[in-house]
C-alpha positions in Angstrom: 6.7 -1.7 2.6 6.2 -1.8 6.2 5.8 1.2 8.2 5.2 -0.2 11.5 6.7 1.3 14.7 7.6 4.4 12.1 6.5 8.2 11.7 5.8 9.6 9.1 7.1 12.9 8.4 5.9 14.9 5.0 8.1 18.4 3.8 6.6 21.1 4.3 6.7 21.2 -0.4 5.0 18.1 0.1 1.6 19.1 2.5 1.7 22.5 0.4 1.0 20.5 -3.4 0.5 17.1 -3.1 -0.9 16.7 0.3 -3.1 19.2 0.2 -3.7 18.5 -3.8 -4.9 14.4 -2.8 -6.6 15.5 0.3 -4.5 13.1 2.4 -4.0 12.4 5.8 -0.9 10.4 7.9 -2.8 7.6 8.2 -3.9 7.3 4.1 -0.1 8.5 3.2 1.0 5.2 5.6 -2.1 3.0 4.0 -0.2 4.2 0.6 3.2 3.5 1.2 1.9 0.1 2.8 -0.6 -0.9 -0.1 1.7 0.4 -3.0 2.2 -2.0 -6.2 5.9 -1.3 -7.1 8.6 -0.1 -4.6 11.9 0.8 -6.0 15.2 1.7 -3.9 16.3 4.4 -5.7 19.4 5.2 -3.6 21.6 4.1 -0.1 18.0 5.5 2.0 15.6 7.1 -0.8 13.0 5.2 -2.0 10.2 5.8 -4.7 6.5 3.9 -4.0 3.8 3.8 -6.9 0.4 3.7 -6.0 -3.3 3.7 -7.4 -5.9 5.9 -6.4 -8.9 5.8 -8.9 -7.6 5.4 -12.3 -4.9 7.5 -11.6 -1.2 6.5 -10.5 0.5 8.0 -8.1 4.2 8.3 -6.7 5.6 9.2 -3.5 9.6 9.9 -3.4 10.4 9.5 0.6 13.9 9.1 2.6 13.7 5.8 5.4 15.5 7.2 8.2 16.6 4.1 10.5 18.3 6.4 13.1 15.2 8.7 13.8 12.8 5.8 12.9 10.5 7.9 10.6 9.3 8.2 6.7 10.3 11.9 5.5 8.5 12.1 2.2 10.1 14.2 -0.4 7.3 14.6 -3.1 5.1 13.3 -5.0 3.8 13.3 -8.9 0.6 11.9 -10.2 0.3 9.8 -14.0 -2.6 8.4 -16.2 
């Protein structure tokens, strides 16, 4: 997915667990939503993004906001 000329905006749930959990920054959480393997719309603006990190698989749930041109991500979980 492309995230160019948008910002990316985590939850403040999200930088609490996952964020802090991964040791991400902005720039890896855009490199992940950019790089990811499977990207699912999931609703009118909510989309889920599976990526791989390691051996593990991860997901990011995020809102695309055309309006305020920005990625609000939601949460994440992590799988085998």
């Amino acid at each position: 997915m492309d995230t160019q000329g948008y910002k990316i905006r985590p939850s403040k749930h999200f930088i609490i667990s996952w964020m802090r959990k991964w040791d991400y920054t902005l720039d890896e959480l855009r490199d992940a939503i950019e790089q990811a393997y499977k990207t699912e719309k999931v609703g009118k603006h909510k989309y889920e993004v599976y990526t791989k990190s390691k051996r593990l698989s991860r997901k990011l749930i995020f809102i695309k906001d055309e309006e305020y041109k920005e990625f609000l991500i939601i949460t994440g979980a992590e799988g085998k």
